[in-house]
BASERO-116021 format. One record per residue (C-alpha): residue in one letter; x, y, z. Coordinates in steps of 0.001 Angstrom, whole numbers, m for minus. Example, Ala and Ser with C-alpha at 12.3 -4.5 7.8 and 13.67 -1.06 7.14 Angstrom:
2
+----+---------+---------+---------+
! aa !      px !      py !      pz !
+----+---------+---------+---------+
!  a !   12300 !   m4500 !    7800 !
!  s !   13670 !   m1060 !    7140 !
+----+---------+---------+---------+
! end
This chain:
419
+----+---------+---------+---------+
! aa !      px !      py !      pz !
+----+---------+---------+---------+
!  x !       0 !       0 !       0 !
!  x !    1049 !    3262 !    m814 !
!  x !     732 !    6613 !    1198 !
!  x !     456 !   10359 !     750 !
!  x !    3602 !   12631 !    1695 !
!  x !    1391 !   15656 !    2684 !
!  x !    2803 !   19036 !    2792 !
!  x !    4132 !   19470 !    6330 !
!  x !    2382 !   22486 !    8467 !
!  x !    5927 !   23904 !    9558 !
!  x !    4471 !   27072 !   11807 !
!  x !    1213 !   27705 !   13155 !
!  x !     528 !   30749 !   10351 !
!  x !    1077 !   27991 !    7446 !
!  x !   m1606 !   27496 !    5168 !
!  x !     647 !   26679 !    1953 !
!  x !    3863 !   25732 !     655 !
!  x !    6025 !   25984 !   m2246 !
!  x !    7923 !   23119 !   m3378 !
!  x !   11537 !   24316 !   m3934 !
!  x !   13342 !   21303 !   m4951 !
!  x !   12632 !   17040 !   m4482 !
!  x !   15754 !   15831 !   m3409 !
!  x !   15129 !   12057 !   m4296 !
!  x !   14319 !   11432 !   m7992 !
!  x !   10998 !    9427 !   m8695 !
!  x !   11636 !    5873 !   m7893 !
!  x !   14409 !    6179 !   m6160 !
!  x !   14615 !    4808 !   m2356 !
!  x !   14127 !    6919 !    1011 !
!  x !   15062 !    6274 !    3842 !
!  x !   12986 !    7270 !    7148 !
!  x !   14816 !   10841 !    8677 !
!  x !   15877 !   11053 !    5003 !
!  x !   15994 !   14821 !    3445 !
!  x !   13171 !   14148 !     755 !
!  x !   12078 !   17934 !    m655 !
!  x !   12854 !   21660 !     149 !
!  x !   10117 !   23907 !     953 !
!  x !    9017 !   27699 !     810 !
!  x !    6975 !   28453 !    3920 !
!  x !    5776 !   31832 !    5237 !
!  x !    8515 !   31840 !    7503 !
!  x !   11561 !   30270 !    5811 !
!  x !   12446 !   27712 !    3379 !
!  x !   12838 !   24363 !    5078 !
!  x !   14249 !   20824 !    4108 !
!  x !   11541 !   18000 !    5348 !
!  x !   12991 !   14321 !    6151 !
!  x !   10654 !   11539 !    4879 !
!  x !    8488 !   10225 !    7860 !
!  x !    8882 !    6178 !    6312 !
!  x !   11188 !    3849 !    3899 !
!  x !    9885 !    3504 !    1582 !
!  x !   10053 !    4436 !   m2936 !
!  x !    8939 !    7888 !   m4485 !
!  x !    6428 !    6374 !   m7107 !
!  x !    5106 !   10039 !   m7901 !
!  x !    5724 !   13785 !   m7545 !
!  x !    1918 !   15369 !   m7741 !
!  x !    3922 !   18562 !   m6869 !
!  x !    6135 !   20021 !   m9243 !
!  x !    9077 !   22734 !   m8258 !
!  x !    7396 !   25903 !   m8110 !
!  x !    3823 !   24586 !   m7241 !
!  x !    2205 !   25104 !   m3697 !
!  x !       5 !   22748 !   m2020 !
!  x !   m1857 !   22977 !    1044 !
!  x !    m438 !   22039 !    4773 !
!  x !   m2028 !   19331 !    6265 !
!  x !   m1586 !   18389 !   10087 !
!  x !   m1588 !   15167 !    9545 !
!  x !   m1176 !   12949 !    6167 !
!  x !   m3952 !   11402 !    4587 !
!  x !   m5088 !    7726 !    4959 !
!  x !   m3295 !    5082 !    2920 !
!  x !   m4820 !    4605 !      59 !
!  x !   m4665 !    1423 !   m1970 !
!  x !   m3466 !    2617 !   m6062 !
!  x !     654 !    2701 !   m5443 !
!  x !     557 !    3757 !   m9418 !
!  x !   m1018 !    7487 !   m8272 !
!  x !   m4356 !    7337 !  m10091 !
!  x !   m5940 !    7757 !   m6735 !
!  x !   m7595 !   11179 !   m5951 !
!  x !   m5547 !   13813 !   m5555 !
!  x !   m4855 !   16458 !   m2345 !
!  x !   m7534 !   18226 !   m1390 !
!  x !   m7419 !   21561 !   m3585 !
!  x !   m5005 !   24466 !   m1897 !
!  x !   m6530 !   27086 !     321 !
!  x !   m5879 !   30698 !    m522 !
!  x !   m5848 !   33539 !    1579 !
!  x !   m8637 !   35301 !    1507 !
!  x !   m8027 !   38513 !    m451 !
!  x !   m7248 !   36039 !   m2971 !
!  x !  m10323 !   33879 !   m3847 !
!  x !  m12672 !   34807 !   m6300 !
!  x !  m16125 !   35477 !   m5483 !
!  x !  m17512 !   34479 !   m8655 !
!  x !  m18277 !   31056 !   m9043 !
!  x !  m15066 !   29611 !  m11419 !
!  x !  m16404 !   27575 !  m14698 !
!  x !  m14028 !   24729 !  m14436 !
!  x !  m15334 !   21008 !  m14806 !
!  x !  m13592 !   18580 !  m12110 !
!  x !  m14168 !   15689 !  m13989 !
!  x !  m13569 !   14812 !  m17686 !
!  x !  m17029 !   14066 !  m20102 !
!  x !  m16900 !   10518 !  m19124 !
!  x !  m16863 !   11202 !  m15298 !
!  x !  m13581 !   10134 !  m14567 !
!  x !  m11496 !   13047 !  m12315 !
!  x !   m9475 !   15468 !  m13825 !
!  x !   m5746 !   15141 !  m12557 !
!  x !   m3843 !   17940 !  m12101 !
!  x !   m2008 !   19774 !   m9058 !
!  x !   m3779 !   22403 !   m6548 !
!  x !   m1855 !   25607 !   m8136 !
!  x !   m2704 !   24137 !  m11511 !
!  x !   m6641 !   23609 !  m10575 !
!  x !   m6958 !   27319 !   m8549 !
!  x !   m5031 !   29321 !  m11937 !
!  x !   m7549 !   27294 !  m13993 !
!  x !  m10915 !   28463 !  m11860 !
!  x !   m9136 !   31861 !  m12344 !
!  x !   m8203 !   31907 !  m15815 !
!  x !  m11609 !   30505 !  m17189 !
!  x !   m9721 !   26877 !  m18367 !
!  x !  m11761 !   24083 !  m19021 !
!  x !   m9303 !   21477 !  m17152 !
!  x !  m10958 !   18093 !  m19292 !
!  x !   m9772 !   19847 !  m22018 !
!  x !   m6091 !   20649 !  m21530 !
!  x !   m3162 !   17869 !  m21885 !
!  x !    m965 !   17241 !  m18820 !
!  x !    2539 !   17166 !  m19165 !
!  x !    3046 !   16075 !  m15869 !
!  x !    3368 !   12491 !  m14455 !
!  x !     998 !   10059 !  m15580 !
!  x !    m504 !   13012 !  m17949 !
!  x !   m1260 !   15560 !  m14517 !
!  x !   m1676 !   18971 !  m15557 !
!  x !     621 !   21537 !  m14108 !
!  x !     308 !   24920 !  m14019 !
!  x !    2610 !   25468 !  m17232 !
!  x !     m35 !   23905 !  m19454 !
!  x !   m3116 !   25737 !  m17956 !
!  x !    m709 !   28810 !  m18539 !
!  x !    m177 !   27358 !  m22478 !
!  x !   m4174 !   26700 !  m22950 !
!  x !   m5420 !   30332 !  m21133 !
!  x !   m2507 !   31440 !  m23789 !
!  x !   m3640 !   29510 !  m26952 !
!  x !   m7346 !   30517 !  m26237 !
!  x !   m8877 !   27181 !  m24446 !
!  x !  m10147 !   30086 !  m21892 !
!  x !  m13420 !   30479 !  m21444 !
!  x !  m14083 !   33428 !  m19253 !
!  x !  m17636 !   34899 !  m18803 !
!  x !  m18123 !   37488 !  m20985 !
!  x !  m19133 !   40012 !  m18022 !
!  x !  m15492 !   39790 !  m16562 !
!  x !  m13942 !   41340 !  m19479 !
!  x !  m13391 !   45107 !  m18976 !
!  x !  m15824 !   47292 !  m21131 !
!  x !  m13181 !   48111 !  m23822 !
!  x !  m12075 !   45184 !  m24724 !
!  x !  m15474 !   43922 !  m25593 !
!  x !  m16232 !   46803 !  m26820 !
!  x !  m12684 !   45820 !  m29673 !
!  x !  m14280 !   42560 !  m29571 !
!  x !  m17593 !   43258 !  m30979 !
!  x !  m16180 !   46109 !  m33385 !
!  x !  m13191 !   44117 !  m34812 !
!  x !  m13616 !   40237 !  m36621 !
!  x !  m11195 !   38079 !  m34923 !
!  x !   m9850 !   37239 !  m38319 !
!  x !   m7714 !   41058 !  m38257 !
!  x !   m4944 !   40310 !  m35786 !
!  x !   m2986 !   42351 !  m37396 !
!  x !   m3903 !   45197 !  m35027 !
!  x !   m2655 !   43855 !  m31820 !
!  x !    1268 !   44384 !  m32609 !
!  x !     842 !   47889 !  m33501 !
!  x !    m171 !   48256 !  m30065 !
!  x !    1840 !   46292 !  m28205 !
!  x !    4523 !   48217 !  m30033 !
!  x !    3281 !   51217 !  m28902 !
!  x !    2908 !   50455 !  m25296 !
!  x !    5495 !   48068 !  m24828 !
!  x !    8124 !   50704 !  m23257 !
!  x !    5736 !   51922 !  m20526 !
!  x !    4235 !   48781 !  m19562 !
!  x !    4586 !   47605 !  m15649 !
!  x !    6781 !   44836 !  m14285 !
!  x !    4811 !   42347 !  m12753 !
!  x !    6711 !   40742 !   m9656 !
!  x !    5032 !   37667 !   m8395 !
!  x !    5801 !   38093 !   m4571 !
!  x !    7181 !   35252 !   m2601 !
!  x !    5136 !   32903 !     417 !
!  x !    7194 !   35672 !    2872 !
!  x !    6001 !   38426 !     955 !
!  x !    2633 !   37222 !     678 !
!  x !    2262 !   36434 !    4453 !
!  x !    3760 !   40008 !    5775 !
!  x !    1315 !   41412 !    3361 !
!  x !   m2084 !   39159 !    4623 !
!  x !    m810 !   39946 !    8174 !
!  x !     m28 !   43630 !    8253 !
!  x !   m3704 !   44227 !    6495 !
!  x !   m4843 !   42266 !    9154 !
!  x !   m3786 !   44373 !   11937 !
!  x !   m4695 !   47575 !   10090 !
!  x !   m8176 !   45998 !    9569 !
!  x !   m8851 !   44542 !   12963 !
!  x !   m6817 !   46203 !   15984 !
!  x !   m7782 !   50239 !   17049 !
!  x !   m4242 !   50933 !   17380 !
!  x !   m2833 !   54268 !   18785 !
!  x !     452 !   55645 !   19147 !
!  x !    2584 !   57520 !   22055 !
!  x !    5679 !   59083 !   21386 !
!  x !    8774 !   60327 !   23924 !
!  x !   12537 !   61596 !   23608 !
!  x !   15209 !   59259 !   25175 !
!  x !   18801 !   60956 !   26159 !
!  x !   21038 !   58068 !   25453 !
!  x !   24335 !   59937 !   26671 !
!  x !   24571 !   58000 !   29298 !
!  x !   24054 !   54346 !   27040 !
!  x !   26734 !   55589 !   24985 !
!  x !   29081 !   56087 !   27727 !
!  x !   28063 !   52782 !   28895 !
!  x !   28738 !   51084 !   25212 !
!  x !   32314 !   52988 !   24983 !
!  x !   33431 !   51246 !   28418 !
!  x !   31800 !   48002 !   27255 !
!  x !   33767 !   47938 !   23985 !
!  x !   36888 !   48140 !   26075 !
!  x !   36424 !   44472 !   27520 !
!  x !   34400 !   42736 !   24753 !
!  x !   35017 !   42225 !   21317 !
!  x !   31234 !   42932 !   20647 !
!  x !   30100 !   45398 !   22509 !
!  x !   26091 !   45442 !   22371 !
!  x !   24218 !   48032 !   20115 !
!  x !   21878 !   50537 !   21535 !
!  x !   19246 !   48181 !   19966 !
!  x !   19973 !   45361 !   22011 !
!  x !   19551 !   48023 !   25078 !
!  x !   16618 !   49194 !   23894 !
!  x !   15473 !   45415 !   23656 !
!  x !   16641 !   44770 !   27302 !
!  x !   15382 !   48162 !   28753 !
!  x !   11519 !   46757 !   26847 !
!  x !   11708 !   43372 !   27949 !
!  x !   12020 !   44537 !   31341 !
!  x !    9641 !   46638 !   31453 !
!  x !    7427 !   44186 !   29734 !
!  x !    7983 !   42255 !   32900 !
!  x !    6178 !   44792 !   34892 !
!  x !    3587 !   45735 !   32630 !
!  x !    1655 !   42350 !   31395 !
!  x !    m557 !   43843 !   29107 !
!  x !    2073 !   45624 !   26616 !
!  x !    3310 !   41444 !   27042 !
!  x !    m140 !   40277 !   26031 !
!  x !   m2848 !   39707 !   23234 !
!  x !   m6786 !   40711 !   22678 !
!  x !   m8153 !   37606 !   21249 !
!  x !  m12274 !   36894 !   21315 !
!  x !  m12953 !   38980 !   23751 !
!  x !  m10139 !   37612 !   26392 !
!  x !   m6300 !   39098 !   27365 !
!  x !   m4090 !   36497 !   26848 !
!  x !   m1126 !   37036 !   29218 !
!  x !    1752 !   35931 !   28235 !
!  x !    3996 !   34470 !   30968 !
!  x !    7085 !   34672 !   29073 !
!  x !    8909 !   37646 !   27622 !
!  x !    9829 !   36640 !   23674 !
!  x !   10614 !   40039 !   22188 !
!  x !   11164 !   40125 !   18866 !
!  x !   13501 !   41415 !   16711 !
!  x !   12599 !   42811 !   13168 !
!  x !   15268 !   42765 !   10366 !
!  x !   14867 !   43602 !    6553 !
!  x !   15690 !   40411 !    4541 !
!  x !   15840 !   39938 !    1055 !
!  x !   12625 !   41761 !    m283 !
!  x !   11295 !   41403 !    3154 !
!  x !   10665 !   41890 !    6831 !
!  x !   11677 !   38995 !    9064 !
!  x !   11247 !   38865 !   12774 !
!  x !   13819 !   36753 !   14606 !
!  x !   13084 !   36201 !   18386 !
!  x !   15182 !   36687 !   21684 !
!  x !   13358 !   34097 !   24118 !
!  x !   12781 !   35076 !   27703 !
!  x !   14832 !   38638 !   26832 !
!  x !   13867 !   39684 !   30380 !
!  x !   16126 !   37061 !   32578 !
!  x !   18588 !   37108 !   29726 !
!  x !   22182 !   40028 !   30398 !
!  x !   22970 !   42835 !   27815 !
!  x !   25720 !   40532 !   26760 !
!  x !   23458 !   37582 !   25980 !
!  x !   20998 !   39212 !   24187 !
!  x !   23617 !   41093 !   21985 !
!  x !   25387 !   37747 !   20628 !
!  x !   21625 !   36211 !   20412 !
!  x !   20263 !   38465 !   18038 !
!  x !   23286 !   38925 !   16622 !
!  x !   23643 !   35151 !   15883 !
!  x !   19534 !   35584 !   14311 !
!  x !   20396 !   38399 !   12384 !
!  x !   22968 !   36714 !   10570 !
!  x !   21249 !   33577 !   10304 !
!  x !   18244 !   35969 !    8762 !
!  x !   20862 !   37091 !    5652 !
!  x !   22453 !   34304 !    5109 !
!  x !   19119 !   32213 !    4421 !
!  x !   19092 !   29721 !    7065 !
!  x !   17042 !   30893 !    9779 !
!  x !   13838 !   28158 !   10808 !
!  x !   10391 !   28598 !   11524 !
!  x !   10651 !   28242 !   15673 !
!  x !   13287 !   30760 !   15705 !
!  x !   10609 !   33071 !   14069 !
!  x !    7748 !   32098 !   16081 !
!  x !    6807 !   32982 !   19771 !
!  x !    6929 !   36507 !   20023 !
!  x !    4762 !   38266 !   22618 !
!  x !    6364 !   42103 !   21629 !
!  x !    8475 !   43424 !   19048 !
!  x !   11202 !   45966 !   18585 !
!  x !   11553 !   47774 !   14818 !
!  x !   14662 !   49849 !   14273 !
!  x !   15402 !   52828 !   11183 !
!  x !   17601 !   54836 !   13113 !
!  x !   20704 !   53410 !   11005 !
!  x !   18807 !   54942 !    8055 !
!  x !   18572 !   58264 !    9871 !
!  x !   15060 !   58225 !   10350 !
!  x !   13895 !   60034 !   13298 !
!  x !   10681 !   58763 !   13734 !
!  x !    7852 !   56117 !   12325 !
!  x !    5176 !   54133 !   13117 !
!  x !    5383 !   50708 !   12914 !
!  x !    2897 !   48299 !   12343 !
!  x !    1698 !   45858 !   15173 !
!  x !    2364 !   42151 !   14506 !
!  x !   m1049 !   40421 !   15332 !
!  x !   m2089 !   39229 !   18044 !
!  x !     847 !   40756 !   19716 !
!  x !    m534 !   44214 !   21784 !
!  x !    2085 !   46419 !   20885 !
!  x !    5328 !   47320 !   18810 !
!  x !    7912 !   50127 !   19713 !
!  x !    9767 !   51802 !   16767 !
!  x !   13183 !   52784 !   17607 !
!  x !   14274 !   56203 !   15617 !
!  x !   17766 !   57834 !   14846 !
!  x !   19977 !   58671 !   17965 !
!  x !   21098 !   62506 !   17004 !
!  x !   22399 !   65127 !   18635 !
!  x !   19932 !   67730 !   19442 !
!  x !   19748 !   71096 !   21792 !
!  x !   17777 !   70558 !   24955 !
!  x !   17423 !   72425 !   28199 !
!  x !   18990 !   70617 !   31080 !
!  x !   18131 !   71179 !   34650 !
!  x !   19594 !   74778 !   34931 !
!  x !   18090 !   76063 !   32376 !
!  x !   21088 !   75713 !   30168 !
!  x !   20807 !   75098 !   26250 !
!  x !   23233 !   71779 !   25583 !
!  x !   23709 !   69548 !   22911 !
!  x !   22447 !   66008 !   24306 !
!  x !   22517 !   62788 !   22187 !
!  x !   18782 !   61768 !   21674 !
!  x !   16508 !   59001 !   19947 !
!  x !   12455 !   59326 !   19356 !
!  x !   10786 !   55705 !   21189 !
!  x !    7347 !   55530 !   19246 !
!  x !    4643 !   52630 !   20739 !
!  x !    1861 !   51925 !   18246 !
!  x !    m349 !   50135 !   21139 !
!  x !   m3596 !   47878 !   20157 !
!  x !   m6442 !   49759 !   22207 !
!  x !   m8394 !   46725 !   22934 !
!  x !   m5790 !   45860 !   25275 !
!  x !   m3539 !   48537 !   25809 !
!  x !   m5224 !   51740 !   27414 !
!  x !   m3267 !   54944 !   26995 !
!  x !   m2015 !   55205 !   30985 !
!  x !    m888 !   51556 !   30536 !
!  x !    1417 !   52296 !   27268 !
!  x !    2692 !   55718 !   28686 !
!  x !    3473 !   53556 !   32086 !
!  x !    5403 !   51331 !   29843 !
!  x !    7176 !   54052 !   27513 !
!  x !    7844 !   55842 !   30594 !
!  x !    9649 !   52422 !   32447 !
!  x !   11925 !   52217 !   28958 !
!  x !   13399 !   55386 !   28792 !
!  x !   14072 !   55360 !   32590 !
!  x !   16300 !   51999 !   31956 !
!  x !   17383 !   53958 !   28854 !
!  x !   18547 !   57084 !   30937 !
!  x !   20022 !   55190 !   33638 !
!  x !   21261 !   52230 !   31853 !
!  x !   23683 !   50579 !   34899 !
!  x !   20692 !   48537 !   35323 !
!  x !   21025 !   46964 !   32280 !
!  x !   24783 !   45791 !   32197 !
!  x !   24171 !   43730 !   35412 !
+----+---------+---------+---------+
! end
């Protein structure tokens, strides 16, 4: 009997994943703990061992194509040549599914199921295709999404004519399909200022579905304060005499935040149904601009962890961020996070909270600037901007100035920190 290798659910925000590369050929053996494909998650891409020996008889997944995670794999079924029914079909976010009902037959004219792969089955509800009539080039004759590409291209499409935009059946209707000779003069003519299309990645895609979530769902608010950091400098430039890595003033700021996290539970927490979720540990997170992207590394329990710990942690995550290799759990857990520009100079931004966390501080630029000091003097005092976008559900104003106030204490007198 033969048995389905389902698409692993990596992290708890996985719907999907891309297939990036099978590392055993079809037939070959596998062995159980065995590296067997590479995949694209929403977190990281991922290399998953085969859960049983056993021989690949068939690849319903091409590289490239996404298919849906399941938690656990499907029963065993009993055709070990593949003609068995396929996965169920993938599920899309939901900005992405089509309201309108998709004309595409699931089974061929004499009944039998249509076989091709989840990608290849959503592009064809999208596109209009009727799938009975393309030909798979896949194995065993599955279609893939290249030939439902290759029929919407050679006019097997079938869209309903009320989707078309008004001019173009307007050119329709005007112009016999037998004068094609019209279509290069225009693509001539607007070839030079036509868009690039990007296709974004499963990261992309996720930081994109998330960040309209929060915007959609959490009444956030913002408070804003000045931080002198002379004092954290002094502190670093003593530091950097006895370690070879001294800590950044963003690892302060994520020390001075996770202890004042500590104290104030509800910055720490979550709004979810109508409940605060608590959090009992303090996971701050770290975010870092990857390749085309925002990633989100996290320090665990940043609150019992020193200055000096938390420096060679996140720096160890950031480089494991660039170079490619970072893995789902080191990306999942947060209960806060910390965002950073000031290397770019920027003085001040609002970030954007990461549900179902409560709250997300944005760190600005740390620039000197003329202040009044306790004599009335004007002097020149290094300062940074501390910015707390807060979800108000959870997070009343007093409790997020309480908090903002508690940083930029730690911040001012920093000793606290380095022990």
């Amino acid at each position: 009997m033969a048995s389905d290798v389902v698409m692993p659910r990596l992290s708890d925000s996985m719907e999907e994943g891309t297939v990036l590369k099978w590392l055993v050929e079809v037939g070959g053996e596998v062995k159980r703990g065995q590296p067997l494909v590479e995949i694209e998650t929403d977190k990281a891409n991922m290399t998953h061992e085969a859960d049983t020996d056993g021989v690949l008889l068939e690849v319903l997944a091409n590289v490239g194509e996404q298919a849906p995670a399941e938690e656990e794999p499907e029963t065993e079924r009993e055709e070990p040549s593949g003609e068995a029914e396929e996965e169920p079909e993938a599920k899309e976010d939901e900005e992405e599914q089509p309201e309108q009902p998709a004309p595409v037959p699931a089974s061929s004219g004499d009944g039998e199921r249509v076989k091709a792969s989840p990608v290849a089955r959503r592009m064809a509800g999208e596109m209009g295709v009727d799938l009975a009539a393309v030909k798979g080039t896949g194995p065993g004759g599955r279609v893939v999404k290249a030939d439902v590409e290759k029929a919407a291209q050679d006019g097997t499409a079938e869209a309903p004519a009320e989707e078309a935009p008004a001019e173009e059946q307007a050119t329709d209707a005007a112009e016999p399909k037998e004068k094609p000779a019209a279509a290069p003069a225009r693509g001539e003519a607007g070839a030079k200022g036509e868009p690039e299309v990007v296709e974004l990645t499963r990261l992309q895609r996720t930081v994109s579905r998330r960040m309209a979530e929060s915007k959609a769902t959490a009444p956030d608010f913002t408070l804003e304060l000045d931080v002198d950091m002379t004092m954290c400098i002094e502190l670093r430039a003593r530091l950097k005499e006895s370690t070879e890595h001294a800590p950044s003033f963003n690892d302060m700021v994520v020390k001075a935040a996770a202890l004042a996290l500590r104290d104030h539970p509800k910055v720490n927490g979550a709004y979810r149904d109508g409940t605060f979720e608590l959090y009992p540990r303090v996971n701050v997170g770290v975010a870092v601009a990857a390749q085309d992207a925002l990633v989100v590394p996290v320090v665990r329990d940043a609150d019992e962890k020193s200055l000096g710990e938390i420096a060679r942690r996140a720096r160890a995550l950031i480089d494991k961020v660039r170079e490619g290799t970072i893995t789902p759990p080191e990306l999942s857990g947060a209960t806060f996070t910390v965002s950073n520009l000031g290397m770019y100079g920027i003085e001040r931004f609002t970030a954007i909270i990461n549900p179902p966390q409560a709250a997300i501080l944005s760190v600005g630029a740390l620039m000197k600037k003329a202040v009044v000091d306790d004599r009335g003097r004007v002097v020149a005092r290094d300062m940074m901007a501390l910015r707390l976008a807060c979800d108000h559900r959870i997070v009343y104003g007093s409790d997020g100035a309480e908090f903002l106030a508690a940083v930029r204490k730690l911040l001012e007198e920093p000793l606290s920190l380095a022990l």
